[in-house]
N, C-alpha and C positions, 0 to 999 in steps of 0.2 A: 426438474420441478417446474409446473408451470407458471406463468405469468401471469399479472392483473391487469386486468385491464378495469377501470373506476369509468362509468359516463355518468355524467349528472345532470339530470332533467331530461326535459324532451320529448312530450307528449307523441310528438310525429313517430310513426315506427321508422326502424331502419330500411335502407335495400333488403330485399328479399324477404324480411320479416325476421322469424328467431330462426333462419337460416345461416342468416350470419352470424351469429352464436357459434352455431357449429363449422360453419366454416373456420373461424377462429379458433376452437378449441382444434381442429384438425392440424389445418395448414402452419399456423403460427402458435400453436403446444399455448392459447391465452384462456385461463380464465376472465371470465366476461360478468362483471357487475354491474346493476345499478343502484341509481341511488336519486331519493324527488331532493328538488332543490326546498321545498316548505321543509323537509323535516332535516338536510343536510346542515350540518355545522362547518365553516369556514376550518376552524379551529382542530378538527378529527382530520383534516387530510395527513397531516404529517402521523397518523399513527394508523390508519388505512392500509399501510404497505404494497400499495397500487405502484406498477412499473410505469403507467403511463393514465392519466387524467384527462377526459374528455368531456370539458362541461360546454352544454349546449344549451346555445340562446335562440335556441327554437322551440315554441314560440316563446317562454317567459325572459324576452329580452333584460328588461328591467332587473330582475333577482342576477342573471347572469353578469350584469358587468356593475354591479357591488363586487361581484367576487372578484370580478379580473383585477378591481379597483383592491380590496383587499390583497391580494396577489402580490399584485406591483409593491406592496409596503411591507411583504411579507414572503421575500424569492425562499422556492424551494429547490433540494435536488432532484423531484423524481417532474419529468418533461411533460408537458399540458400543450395537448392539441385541442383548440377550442373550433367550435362548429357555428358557423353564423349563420344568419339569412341574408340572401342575395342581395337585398336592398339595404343591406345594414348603411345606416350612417357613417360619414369620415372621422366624426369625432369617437363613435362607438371603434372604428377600427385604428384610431391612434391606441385606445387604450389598453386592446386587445393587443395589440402589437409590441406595445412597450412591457407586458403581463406576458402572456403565453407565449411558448416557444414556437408555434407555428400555431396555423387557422386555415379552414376548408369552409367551402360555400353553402347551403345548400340551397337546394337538392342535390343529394353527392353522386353525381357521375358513377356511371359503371366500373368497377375495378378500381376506381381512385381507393378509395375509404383504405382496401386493404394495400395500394402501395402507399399511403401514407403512414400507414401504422409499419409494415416492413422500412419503410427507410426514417422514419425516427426510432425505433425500440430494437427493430431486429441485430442489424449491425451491431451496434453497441455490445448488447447481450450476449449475441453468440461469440464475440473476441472473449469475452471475460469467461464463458463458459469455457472456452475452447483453451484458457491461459490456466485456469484450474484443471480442467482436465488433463491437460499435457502435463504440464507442474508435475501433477499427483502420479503420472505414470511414468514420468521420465526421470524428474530429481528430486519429488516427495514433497509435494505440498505441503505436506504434515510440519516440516520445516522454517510455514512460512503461515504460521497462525496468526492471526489477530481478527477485531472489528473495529478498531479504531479510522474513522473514516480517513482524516489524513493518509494511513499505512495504507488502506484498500485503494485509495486514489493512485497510490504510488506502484501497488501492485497491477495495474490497472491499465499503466502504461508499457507495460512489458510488452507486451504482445504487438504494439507499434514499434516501438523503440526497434525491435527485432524484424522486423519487417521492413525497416530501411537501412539496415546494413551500415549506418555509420558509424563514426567513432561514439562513444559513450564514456561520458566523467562519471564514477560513485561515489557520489560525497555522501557521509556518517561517522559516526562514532563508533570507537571500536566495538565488532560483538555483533552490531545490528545487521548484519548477512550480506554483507556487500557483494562477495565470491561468491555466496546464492547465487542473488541476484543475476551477475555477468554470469554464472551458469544456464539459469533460465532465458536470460535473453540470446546466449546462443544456441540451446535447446529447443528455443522455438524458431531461430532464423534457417536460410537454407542453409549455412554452413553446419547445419544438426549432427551430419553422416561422417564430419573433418574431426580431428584433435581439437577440445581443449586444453588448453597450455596454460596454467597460473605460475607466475613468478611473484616472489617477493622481493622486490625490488633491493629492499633494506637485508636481505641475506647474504647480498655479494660485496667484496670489497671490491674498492672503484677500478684494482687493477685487472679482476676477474670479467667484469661486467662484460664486454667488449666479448671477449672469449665464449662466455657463455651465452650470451644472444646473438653471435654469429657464427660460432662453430669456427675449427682452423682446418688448414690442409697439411696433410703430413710434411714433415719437416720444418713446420714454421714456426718452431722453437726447440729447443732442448728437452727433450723427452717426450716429443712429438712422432710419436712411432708409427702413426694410422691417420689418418680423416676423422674428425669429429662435426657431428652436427650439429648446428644452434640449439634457440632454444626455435628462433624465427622458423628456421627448415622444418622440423619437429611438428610446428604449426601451421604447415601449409595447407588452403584450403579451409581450414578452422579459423579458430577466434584465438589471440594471444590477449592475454588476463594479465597486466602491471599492476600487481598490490601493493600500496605503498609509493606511488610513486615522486611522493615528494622529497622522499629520501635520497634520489639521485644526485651526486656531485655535478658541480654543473660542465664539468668532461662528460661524462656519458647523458645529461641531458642533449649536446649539441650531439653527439654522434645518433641516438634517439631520432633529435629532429630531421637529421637528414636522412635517416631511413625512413620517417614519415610522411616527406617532402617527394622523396625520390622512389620510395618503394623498392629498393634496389639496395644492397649490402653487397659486402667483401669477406668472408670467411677469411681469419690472419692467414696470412701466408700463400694466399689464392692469387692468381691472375689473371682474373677473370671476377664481373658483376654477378650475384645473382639475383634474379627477380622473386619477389613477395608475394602472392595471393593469398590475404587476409585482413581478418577485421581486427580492429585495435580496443579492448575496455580496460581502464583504468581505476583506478580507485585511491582515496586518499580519504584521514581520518583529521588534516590539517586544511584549514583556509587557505588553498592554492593562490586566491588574488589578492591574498596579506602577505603570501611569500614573494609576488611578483610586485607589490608595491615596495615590498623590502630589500628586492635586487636579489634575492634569495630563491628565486627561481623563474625561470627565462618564458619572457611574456610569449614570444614567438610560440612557444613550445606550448604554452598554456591556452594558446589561441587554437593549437592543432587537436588539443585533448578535446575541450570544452566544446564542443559541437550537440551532442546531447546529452543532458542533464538528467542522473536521477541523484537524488536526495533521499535519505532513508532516517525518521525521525529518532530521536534516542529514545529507548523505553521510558524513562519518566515522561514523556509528553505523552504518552497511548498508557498512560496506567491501569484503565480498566481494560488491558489484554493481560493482565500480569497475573491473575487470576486464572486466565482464560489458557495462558503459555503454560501456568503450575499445573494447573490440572492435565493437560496436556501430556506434559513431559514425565508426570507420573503413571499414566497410563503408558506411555510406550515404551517406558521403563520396564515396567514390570513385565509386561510382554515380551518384550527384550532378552529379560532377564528369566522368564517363564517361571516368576514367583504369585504368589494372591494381591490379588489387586488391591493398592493402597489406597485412600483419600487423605488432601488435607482438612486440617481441621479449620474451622472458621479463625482459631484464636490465629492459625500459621498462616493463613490467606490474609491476614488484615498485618501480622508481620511482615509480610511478603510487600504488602500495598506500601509501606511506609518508605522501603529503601530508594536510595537514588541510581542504586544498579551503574556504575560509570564502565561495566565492563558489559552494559548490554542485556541483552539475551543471551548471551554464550555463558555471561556469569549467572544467570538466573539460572540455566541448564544444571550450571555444577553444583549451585547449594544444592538445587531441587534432585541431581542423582547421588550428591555425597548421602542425603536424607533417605532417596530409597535405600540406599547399602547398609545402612547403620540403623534405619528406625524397625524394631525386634516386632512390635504390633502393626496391625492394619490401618492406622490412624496415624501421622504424619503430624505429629504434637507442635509446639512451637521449642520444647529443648533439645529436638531434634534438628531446631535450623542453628538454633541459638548461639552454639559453641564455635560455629565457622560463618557466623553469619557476617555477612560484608559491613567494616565498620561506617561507610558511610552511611548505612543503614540510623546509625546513631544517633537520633535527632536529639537539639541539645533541649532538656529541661532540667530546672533545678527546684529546689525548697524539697518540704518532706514529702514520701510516698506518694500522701494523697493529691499535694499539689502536683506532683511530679504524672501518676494520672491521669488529671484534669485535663495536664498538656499534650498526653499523646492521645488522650480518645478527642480532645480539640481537633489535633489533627488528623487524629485517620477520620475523623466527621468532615472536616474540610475539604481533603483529598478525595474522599467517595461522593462527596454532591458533588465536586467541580467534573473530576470523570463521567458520573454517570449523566451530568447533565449533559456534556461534549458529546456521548454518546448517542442520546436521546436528543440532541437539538436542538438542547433549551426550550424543549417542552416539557413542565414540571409536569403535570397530570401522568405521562408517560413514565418517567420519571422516578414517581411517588410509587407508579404500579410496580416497576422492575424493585425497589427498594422491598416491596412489602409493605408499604407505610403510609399512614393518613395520607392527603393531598398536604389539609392545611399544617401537620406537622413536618410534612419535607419543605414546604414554600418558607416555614420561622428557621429552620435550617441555613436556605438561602438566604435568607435575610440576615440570619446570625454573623453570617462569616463576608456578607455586600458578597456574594458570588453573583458574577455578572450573566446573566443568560445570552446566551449566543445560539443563534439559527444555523441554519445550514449554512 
């Protein structure tokens, strides 16, 4: 899909003319916009869908740094390369500077114009491209749906994370794809071609531990008939996946540590070190530095994990994917399943909206394939989720029917502006468009429930 590119104003032509149009559209796969600064609205750049913003204060200085002024009081995500003239003023270019994310001169030099735009848009782009595409053909993107900006930011980071080969902490709640994750980031590192290895930590009893990630040599115990390999050997080369690992007694955390320190183990019964070449990711579903302030898990040890961080939100914070996951997971279902394709209904989508899901996406999976198995029509009803539906789902209201309600359509109205404005950026006009709905009747919405708008 290609890119935007947005310039704004500019009477002067470009280098080479509408050549560079097409060099763009060639070389860097950009759609090339313009736009006059008389008829441009400050307020329509966040719904533009431009990857990269080039307003230029060549010559209508003046209109140009109202916006950069607006800008500054009004930061977005998509990057703005602003174009000046040479003689610009220092106060013109504090403002610029503290506003846009980079600035070029003009007359723009030969070849500059396009490594400016390759080293702010391209990088970026092609990791993310490149982190989708691999995903989808190596461990199924399909797996790792969402648009909640938070999850895409998080997703986003994979493809670095993986590229420097260090240790990696998964903090989440259960469900939210932690072992994804540590799948994909060794999927994209070079260790791709090695074993991954997931353990759950909390599977073994504390006497086994030991055994099992280091392997014995024969004879070095009572019914020790052969050589066994760790879980470590197993994984050599690869990535070894700890799920859970705040479950460990804190015996097999020091033994841990010093295989992390040392890279080097003893298989029971062996006489002799062996050495480790592998990566380490972990994962946990507990506040590791409330267990470490609680003497309940060994700082040392927490200091060896924590090197890179990723974070994976719980589905009630990314609500408006909840919709996006159900439909999802009915479609691949059914495929799966090689039955007629289901939908949900609007009544089951807004029951969907309401729960707090504590078991994630994995539980959202189950109501939404208990539903395909069981619901006899094409239409995925709401008494089809009804009967196994997660009780936290329950939100409490009381008095009769009609008050009773009053209080869930209160809240599923509350819940769908706060999402979709998160979504949209706290731009109501946007906003109002994706609902279906007046401007001025989504903005009394906001105001009904004081939903606070928030920007990028």
């Amino acid at each position: 899909m290609p890119r935007r590119l947005l310039i704004i104003g500019g009477d002067t032509p470009f280098p080479s003319g509408m050549a560079l149009g097409e060099r763009l559209s060639v070389e860097q796969d950009l759609r090339y916009e313009r736009a006059e600064w008389a008829s441009f609205r400050f307020e329509s750049l966040s719904e533009c869908g431009a990857d990269l913003v080039v307003p230029m204060a060549v010559p209508q200085t003046e209109r140009a740094i109202s916006f950069f002024q607006w800008l500054n009081a009004h930061p977005m995500a998509t990057p703005t390369l602003a174009i000046l003239p040479t003689d610009a003023e220092q106060s013109v270019l504090r403002i610029v500077a503290g506003a846009a994310d980079d600035f070029i001169l003009w007359p723009i030099r030969n070849g500059e114009w396009i490594e400016r735009i390759t080293r702010m848009l391209g990088h970026r782009r092609q990791d993310i491209v490149s982190v989708r595409s691999r995903l989808t053909e190596e461990i199924g993107l399909v797996k790792l749906v969402g648009q909640d900006p938070d999850f895409l930011r998080t997703i986003e980071k994979i493809p670095v994370i993986a590229r420097s080969g260090n240790p990696v902490l998964i903090t989440g709640e259960t469900g939210t794809g932690k072992e994804l994750c540590a799948r994909a980031i060794h999927h994209l590192s070079k260790r791709r071609n090695f074993p991954f290895i997931p353990i759950d930590c909390g599977a073994f009893p504390d006497h086994l531990f030991e055994n099992e990630l280091f392997g014995h040599a024969r004879g070095a115990f009572t019914d020790a008939h052969g050589e066994q390999r760790g879980l470590i050997a197993m994984a050599e080369g690869g990535t070894l996946f700890l799920d859970e690992i705040d479950s460990l007694s804190p015996a097999a955390q020091a033994k841990l540590l010093r295989f992390l320190q040392e890279r080097t183990y003893k298989p029971l019964g062996a006489d002799k070190l062996a050495r480790a070449d592998l990566n380490v990711i972990t994962a946990t579903n507990q506040d590791l530095e409330a267990l470490v302030r609680d003497k309940r898990f060994r700082s040392d040890l927490f200091f060896r994990l924590d090197v890179l961080r990723l974070h994976l939100p719980p589905l009630r914070e990314r609500r408006a994917d909840i919709g996006i996951l159900s439909r999802h997971f009915v479609a691949a279902l059914c495929n799966e399943a090689g039955v007629a394709h289901k939908t949900l209904t609007p009544g089951t989508l807004r029951m969907l909206a309401l729960a707090d899901w504590p078991g994630n996406v994995r539980q959202l999976f189950n109501v939404i394939q208990r539903a395909v198995v069981f619901c006899e029509g094409t239409q995925i009803l709401p008494t089809d989720i009804s009967p196994r539906f997660p009780p936290s789902a329950a939100r409490s209201v009381s008095g009769g029917f009609r008050q009773a309600r009053a209080q869930a359509i209160a809240i599923f109205e509350k819940l769908y502006v706060e999402d979709l404005l998160r979504t949209c950026q706290g731009n109501i006009t946007r906003a109002a468009r994706e609902a279906q709905k007046d401007r001025r009747a989504f903005g009394r919405l906001v105001k009904k429930y004081q939903i606070e708008r928030r920007g990028p």
